[in-house]
GUZA-671434 format. One record per residue: y negated, x, z of N, C-alpha, C, O in turn; residue number from 1. Coordinates in nm, 3 decimals. Layout:
// GUZA-671434
+---------+---------+---------+---------+---------+---------+---------+---------+---------+---------+---------+---------+------+
:    n.yy :    n.xx :    n.zz :   ca.yy :   ca.xx :   ca.zz :    c.yy :    c.xx :    c.zz :    o.yy :    o.xx :    o.zz : zanu :
+---------+---------+---------+---------+---------+---------+---------+---------+---------+---------+---------+---------+------+
:       Y :       X :       Z :       Y :       X :       Z :       Y :       X :       Z :       Y :       X :       Z :  NUM :
...
+---------+---------+---------+---------+---------+---------+---------+---------+---------+---------+---------+---------+------+
//
This chain:
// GUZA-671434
+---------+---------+---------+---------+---------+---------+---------+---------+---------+---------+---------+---------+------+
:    n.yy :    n.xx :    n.zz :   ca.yy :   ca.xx :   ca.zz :    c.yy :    c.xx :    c.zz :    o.yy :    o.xx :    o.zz : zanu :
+---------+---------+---------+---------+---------+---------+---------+---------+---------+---------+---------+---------+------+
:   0.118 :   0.085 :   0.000 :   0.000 :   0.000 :   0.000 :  -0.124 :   0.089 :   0.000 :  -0.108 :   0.192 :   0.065 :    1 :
:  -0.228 :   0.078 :  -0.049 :  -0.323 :   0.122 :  -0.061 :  -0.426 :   0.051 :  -0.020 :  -0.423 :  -0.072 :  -0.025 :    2 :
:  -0.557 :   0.138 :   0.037 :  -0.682 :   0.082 :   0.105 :  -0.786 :   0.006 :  -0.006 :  -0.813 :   0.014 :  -0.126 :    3 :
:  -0.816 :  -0.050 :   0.080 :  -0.929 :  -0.157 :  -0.017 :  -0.999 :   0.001 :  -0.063 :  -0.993 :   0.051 :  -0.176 :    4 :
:  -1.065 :   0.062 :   0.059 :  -1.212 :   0.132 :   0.019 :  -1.167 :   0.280 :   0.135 :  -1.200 :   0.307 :   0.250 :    5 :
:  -1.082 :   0.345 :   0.038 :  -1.008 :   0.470 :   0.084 :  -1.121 :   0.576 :   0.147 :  -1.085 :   0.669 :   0.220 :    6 :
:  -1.285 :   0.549 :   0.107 :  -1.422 :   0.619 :   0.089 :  -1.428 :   0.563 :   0.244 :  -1.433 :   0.645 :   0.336 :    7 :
:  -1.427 :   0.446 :   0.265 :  -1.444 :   0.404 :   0.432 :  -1.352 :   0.438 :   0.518 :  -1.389 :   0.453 :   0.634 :    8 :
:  -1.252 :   0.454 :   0.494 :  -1.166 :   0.459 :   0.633 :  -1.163 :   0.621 :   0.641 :  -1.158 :   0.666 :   0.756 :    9 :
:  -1.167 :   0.727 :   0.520 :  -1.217 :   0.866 :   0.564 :  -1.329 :   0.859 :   0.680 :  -1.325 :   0.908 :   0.792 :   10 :
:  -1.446 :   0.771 :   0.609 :  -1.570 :   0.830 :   0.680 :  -1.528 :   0.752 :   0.811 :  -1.544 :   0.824 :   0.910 :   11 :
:  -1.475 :   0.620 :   0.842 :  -1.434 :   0.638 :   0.960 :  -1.380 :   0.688 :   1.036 :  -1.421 :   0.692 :   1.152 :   12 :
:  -1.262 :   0.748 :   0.993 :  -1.162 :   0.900 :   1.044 :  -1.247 :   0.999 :   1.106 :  -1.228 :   1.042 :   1.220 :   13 :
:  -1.348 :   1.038 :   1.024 :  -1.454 :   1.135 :   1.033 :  -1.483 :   1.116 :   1.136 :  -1.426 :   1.193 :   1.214 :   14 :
:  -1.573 :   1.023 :   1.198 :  -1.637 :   0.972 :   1.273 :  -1.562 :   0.944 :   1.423 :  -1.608 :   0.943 :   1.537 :   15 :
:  -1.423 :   0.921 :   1.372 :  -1.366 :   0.856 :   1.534 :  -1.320 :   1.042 :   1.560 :  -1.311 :   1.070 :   1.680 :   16 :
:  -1.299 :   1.134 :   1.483 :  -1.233 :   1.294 :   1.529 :  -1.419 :   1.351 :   1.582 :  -1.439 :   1.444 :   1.660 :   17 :
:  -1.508 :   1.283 :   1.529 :  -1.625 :   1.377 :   1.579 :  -1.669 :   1.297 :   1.715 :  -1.747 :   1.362 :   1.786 :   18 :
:  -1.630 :   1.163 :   1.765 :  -1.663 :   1.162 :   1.888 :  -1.546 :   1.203 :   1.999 :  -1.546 :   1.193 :   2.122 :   19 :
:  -1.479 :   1.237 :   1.938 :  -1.358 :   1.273 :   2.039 :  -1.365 :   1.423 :   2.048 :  -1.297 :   1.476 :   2.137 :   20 :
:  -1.456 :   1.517 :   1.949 :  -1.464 :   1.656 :   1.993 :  -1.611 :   1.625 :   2.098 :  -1.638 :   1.668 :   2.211 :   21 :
:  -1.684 :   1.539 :   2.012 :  -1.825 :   1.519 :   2.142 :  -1.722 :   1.509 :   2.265 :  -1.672 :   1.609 :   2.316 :   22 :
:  -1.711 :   1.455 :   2.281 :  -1.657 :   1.387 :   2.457 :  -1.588 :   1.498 :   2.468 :  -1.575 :   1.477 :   2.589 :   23 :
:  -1.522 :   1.612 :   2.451 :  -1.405 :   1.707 :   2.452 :  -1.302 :   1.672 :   2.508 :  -1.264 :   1.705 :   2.621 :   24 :
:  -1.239 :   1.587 :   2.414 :  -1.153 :   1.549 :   2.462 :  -1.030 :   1.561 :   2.300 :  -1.040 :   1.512 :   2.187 :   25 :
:  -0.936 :   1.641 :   2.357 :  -0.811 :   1.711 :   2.320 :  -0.741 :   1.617 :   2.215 :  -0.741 :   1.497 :   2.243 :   26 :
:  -0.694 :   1.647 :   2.125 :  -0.545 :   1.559 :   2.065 :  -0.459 :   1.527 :   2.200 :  -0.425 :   1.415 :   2.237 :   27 :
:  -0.438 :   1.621 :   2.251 :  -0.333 :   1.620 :   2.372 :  -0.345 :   1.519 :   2.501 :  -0.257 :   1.452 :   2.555 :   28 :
:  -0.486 :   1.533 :   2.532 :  -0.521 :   1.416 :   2.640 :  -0.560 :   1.304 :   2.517 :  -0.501 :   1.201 :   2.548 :   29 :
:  -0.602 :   1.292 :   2.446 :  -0.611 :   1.137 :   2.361 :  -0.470 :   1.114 :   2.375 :  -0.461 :   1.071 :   2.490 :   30 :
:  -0.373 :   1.117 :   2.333 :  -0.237 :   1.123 :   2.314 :  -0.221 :   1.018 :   2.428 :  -0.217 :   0.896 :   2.436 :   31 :
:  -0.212 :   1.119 :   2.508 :  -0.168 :   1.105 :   2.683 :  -0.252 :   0.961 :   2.694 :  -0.183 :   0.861 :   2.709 :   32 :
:  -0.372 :   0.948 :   2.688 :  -0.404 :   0.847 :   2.709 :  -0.421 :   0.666 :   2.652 :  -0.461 :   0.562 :   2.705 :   33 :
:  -0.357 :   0.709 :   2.498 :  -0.317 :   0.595 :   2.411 :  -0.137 :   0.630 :   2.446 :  -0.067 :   0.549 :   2.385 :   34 :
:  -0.075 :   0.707 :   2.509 :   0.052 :   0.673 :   2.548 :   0.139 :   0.741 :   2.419 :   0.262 :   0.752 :   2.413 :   35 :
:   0.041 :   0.783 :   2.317 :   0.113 :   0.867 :   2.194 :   0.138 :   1.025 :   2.232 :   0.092 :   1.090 :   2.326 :   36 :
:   0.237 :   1.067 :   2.114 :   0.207 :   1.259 :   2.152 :   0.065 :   1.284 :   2.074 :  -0.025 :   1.216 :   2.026 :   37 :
:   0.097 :   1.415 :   2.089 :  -0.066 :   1.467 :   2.025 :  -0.049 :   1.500 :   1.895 :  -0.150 :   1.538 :   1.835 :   38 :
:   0.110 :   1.492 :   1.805 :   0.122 :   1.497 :   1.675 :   0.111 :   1.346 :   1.628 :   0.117 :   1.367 :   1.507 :   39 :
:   0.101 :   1.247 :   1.636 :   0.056 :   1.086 :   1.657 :  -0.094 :   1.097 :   1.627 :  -0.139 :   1.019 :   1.543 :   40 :
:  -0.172 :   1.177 :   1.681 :  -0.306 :   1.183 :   1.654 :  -0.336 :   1.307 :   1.574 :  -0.435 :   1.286 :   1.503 :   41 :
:  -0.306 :   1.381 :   1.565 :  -0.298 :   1.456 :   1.425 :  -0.311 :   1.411 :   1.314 :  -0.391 :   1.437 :   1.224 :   42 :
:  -0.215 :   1.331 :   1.325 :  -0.128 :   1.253 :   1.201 :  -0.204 :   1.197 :   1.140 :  -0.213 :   1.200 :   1.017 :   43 :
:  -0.321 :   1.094 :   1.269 :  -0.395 :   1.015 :   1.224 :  -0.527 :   1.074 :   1.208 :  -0.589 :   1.015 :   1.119 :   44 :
:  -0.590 :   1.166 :   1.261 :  -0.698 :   1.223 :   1.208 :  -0.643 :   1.351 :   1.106 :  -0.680 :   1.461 :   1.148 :   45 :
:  -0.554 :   1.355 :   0.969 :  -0.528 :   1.441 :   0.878 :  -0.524 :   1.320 :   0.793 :  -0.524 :   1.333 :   0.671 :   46 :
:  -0.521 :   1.183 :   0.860 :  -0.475 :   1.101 :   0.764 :  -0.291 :   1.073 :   0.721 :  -0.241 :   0.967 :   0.684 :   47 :
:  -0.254 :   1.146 :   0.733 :  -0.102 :   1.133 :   0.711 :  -0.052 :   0.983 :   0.792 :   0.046 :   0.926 :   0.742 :   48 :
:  -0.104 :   0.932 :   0.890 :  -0.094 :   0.809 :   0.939 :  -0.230 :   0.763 :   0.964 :  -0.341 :   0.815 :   0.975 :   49 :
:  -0.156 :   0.591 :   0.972 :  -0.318 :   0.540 :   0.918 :  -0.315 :   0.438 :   1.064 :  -0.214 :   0.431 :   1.134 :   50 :
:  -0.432 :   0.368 :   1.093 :  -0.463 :   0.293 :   1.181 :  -0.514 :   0.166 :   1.161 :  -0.613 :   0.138 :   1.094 :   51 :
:  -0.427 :   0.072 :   1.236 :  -0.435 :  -0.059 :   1.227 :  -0.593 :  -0.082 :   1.329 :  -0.650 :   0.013 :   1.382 :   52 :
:  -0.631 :  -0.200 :   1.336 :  -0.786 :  -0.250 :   1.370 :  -0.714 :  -0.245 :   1.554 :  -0.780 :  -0.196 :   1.645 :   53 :
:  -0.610 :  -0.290 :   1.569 :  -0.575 :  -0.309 :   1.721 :  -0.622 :  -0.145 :   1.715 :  -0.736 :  -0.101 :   1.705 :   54 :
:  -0.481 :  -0.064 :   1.727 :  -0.500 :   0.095 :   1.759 :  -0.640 :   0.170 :   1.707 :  -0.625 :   0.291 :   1.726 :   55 :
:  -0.749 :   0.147 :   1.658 :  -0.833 :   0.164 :   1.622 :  -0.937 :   0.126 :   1.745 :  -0.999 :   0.218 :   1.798 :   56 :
:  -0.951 :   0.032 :   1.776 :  -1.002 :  -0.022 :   1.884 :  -0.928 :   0.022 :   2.037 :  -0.953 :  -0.048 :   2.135 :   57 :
:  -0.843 :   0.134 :   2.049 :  -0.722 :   0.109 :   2.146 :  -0.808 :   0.307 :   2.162 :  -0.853 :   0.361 :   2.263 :   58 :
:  -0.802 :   0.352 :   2.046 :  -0.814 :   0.515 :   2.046 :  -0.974 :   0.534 :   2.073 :  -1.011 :   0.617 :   2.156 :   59 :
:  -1.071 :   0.454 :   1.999 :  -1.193 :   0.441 :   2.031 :  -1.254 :   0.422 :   2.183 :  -1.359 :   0.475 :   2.219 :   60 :
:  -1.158 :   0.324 :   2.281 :  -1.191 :   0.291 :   2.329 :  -1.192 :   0.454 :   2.459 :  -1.272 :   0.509 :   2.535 :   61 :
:  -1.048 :   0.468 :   2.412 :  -1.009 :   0.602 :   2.491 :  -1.082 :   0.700 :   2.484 :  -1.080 :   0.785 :   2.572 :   62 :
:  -1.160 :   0.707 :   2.381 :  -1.210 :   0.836 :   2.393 :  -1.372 :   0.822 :   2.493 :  -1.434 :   0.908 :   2.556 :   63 :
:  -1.396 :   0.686 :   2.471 :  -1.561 :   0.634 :   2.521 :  -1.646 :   0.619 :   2.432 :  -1.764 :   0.652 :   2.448 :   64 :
:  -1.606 :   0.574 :   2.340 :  -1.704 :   0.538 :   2.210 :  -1.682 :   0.365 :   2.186 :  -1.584 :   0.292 :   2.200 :   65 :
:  -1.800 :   0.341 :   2.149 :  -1.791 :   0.205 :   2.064 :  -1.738 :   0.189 :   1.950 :  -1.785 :   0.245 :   1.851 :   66 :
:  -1.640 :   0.117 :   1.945 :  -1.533 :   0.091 :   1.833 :  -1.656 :   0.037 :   1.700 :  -1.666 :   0.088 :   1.588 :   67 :
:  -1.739 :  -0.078 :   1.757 :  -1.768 :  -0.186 :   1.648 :  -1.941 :  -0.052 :   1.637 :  -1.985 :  -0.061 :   1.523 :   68 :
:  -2.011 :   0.033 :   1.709 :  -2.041 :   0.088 :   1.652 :  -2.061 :   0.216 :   1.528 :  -2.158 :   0.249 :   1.460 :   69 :
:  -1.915 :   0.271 :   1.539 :  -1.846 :   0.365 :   1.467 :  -1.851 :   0.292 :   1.295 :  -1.879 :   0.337 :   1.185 :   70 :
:  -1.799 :   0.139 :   1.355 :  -1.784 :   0.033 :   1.204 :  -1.903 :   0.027 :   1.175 :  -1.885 :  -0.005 :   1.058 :   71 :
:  -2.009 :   0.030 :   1.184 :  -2.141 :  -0.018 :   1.149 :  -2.157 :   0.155 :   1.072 :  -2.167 :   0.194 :   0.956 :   72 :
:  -2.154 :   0.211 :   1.182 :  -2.193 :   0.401 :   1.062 :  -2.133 :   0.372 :   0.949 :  -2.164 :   0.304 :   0.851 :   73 :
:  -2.015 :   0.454 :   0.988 :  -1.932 :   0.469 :   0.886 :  -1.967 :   0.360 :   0.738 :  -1.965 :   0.411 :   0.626 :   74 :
:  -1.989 :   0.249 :   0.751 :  -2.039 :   0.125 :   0.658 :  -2.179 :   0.160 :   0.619 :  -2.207 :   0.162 :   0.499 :   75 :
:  -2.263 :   0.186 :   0.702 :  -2.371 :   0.257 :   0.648 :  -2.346 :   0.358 :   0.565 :  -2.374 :   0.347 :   0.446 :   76 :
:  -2.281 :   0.485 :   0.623 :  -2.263 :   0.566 :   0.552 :  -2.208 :   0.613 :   0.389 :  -2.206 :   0.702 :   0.304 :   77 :
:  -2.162 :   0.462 :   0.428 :  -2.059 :   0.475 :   0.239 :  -2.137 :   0.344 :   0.192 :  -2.066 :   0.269 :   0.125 :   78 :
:  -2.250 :   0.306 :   0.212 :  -2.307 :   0.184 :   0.121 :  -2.280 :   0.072 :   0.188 :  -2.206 :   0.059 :   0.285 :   79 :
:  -2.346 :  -0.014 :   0.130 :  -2.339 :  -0.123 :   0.162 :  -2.177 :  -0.183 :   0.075 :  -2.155 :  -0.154 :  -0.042 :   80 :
:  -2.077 :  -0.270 :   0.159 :  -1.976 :  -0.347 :   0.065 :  -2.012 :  -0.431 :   0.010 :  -2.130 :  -0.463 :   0.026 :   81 :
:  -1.939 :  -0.498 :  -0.069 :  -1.902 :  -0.604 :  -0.158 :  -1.929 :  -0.696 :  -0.049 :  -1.915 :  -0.817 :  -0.065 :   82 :
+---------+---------+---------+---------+---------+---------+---------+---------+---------+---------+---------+---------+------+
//
């Protein structure tokens, strides 16, 4: 299956690995704290695994970021959608 808008969910990727180095906080403790290993979050910030809107909202939350503000950048950032 493929992404509607493959350009958004990078720049969101982007965005959820750069507040999780702000906060310094590890693959290893993210892991630990969404209950995944730290190759689970690898995975998902290389992209090799992708993230559903629950776990998206689940990893965001962990790190101390606003989920629904990350969605608003990132959407800025790549244009306005359809």
């Amino acid at each position: 299956m493929t992404s509607f808008d493959r350009t958004l969910y990078q720049r969101l990727i982007e965005l959820l690995v750069e507040a999780r180095r702000k906060a310094n906080v590890t693959q290893l403790e993210l892991g630990r704290r969404v209950g995944q290993r730290q190759t689970v979050i690898s995975k998902i910030e290389t992209e090799e695994r992708r993230l559903d809107a629950a776990e998206f909202l689940l990893v965001s939350r962990a790190i101390g970021v606003d989920p629904y503000e990350l969605m608003r950048r990132a959407e800025t950032d790549c244009g306005s959608l359809p």
